[in-house]
N, C-alpha and C positions, 0 to 999 in steps of 0.2 A: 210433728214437732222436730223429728230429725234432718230434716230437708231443710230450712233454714238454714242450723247450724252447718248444715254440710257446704252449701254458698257462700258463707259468710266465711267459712275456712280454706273457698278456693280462693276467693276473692282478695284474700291476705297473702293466700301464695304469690298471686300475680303481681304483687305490689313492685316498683321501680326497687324497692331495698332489698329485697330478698332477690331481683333478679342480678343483679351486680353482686351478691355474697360473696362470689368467688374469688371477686380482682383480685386480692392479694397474693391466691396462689396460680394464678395464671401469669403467663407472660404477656405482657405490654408489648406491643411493636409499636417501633418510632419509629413513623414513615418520613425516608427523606425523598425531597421532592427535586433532588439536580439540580437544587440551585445551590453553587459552592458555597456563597455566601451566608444563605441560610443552613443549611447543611453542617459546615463548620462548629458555627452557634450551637447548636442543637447536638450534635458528638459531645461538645466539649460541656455545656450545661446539663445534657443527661447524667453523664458522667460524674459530674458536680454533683446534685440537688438528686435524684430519682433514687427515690427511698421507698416505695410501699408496696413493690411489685418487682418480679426480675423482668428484666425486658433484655430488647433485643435491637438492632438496628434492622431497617429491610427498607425495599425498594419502591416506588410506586406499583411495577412490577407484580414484586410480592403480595402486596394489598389487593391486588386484586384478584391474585392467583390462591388468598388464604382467607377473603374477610367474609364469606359465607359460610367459617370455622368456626365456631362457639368456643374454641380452647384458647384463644386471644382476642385481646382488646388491642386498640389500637390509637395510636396520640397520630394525630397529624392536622397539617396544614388545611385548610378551608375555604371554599370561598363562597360566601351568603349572598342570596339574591335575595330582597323580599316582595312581596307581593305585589306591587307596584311599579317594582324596580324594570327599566329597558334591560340591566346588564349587572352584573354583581358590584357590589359598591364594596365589601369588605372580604379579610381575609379572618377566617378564625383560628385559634388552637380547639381541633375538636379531640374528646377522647370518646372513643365510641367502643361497641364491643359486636365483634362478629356473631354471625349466625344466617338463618335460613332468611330468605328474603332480601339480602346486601348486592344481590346481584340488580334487585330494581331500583337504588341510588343510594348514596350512603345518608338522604335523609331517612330511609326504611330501618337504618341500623338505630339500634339503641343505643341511647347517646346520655353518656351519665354526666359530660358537664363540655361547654361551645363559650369560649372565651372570646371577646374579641382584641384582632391580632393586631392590625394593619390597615390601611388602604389597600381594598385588591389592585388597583392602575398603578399610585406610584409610591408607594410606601417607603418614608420617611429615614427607615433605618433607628428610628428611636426605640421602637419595637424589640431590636436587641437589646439596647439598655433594661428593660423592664421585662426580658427573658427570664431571668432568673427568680423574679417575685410570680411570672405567671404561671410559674411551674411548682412554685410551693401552692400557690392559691388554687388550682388545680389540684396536689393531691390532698390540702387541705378538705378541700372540699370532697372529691370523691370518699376520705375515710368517715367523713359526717355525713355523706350521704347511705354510707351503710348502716348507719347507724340509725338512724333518721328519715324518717319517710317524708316529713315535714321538710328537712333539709335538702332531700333528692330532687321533689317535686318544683319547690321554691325555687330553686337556682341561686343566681349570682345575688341577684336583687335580693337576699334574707340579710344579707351579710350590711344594707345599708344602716341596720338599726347599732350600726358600731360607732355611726356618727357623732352617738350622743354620747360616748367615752371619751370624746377629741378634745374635749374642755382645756386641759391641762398639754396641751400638743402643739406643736409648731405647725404648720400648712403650707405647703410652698406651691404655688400657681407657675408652670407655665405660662408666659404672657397670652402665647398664642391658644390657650387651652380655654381660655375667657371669651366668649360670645363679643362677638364685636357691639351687641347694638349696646351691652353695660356699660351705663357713664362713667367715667372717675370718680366722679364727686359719689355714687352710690358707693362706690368701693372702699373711698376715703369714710366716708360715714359706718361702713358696716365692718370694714375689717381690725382686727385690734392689732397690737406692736406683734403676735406675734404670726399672724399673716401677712405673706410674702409673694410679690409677683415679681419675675426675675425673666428671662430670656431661658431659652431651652437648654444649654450648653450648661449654665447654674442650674436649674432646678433639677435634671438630670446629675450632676455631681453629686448631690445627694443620695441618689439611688446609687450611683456604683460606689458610695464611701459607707453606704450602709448605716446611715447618720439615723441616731436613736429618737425615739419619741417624735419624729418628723413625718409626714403626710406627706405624700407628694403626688401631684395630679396627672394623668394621665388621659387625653379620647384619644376614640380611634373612630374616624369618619371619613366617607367616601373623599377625593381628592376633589372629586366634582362634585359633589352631589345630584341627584337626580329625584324627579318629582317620588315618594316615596319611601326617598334613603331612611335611616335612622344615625341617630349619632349616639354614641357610649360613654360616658364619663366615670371615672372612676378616681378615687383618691385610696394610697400605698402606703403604708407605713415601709418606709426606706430602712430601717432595722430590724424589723421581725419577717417581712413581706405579707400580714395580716390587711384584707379587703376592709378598708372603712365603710366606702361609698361607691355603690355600682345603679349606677341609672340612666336610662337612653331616652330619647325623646326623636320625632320624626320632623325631618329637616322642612323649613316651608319658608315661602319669602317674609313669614314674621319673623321665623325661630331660624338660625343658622347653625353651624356648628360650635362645639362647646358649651360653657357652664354656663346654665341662664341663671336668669336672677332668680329663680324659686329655686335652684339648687345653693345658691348662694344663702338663700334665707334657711335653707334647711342647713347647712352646716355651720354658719355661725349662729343659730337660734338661740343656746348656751352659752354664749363665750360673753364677755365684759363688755363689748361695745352694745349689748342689744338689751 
């Protein structure tokens, strides 16, 4: 009778929530990667926003001289291949935590949340505009995944059931963020006065003006694609930095990059035109 119990107590040990218990009294290392540009960003928004852990800057260098440590976690730059993929199509924000094993690749490290960043080939620069919201949703998330084993597990995709609070909310679309093969006339039918498709330079104003009750859209997908890529779409609220909407789909000569139309039908489901 005791033998059960005694499995079913280690089995809670091992859980994803109990193995990150510690983040907040460990040091975070922000690995910068030498590129000035990004580098910069990343000093100056740490510095900003990083609230739930002390951290630290270090080197590529360091990361590899310290990430088979368990005494640090670590935020840095990424770049995901997936299964399919000839070559890496993206760059991530990963937050990972050192330990035994890191020396056989940093997918081996336990990785409490992999955002996507960029295009790995030619990334756009938009990326730092929406620096500042990935870095709250990032530690948002890692402190609900302490909490939450439902939450650690899940990832990004839990946070889509925010969609259905968006009733009362503005949405602003990137032009270029919308799937080319979406007619107008679909768009004109489905979206209400206060959905918005605007040029990147607008709908990004919104994110650096920190505009309240406002969604604002976001991918991030390979520059080329490649038979296998994925693409990531995501909608921000531009005044809290709160994930509405995180969901990817796998690029194909049907599906392209950005919002198809079942993402479409999932976030105006609730709103007045439907």
């Amino acid at each position: 009778m005791i033998m059960p119990l005694l499995a079913g107590a280690q089995a809670q040990i091992n859980t994803k929530k109990v193995k990150i218990a510690d983040f907040t009294e460990k040091v975070t290392k922000v690995v910068l990667n030498g590129n000035a540009f990004y580098d910069s960003a990343f000093r100056e928004e740490i510095a900003a926003r990083w609230r739930i852990s002390p951290y630290e800057f270090c080197t590529l260098q360091d990361f590899e001289n310290l990430k088979e440590d368990d005494s640090y976690y670590f935020l840095l730059i990424t770049q995901g291949q997936f299964r399919k993929e000839t070559a890496p199509g993206l760059q991530f924000l990963s937050l990972v935590k050192g330990g035994e094993g890191a020396d056989k690749g940093i997918d081996k490290m336990l990785e409490v949340v992999s955002l996507p960043f960029a295009s790995a080939e030619y990334p756009s620069g938009r990326e730092l505009v929406f620096l500042p919201a990935f870095l709250d949703i990032i530690q948002d998330h890692t402190l609900e995944s302490m909490e939450r084993d439902i939450n650690a597990y899940g990832g990004l995709r839990n946070y889509t059931a925010n969609i259905s609070k968006s009733k009362e909310m503005d949405i602003v679309f990137a032009e270029d963020d919308i799937a080319e093969e979406i007619p107008d006339n679909y768009m004109e039918r489905k979206f209400d006065d206060a959905i918005t498709v605007t040029d990147e330079d607008s709908a990004d104003k919104y994110m650096i003006e920190n505009t309240e009750n406002t969604l604002v859209s976001y991918v991030a997908a390979p520059t080329e694609p490649l038979s296998g890529s994925f693409c990531y779409k995501m909608l921000i609220d531009a005044g809290t930095h709160k994930l509405y909407y995180f969901r990817k789909h796998k690029i194909s000569a049907k599906y392209g990059s950005g919002f198809l139309q079942e993402d479409l039908e999932k976030i105006t489901a609730n709103r007045s035109n439907n």
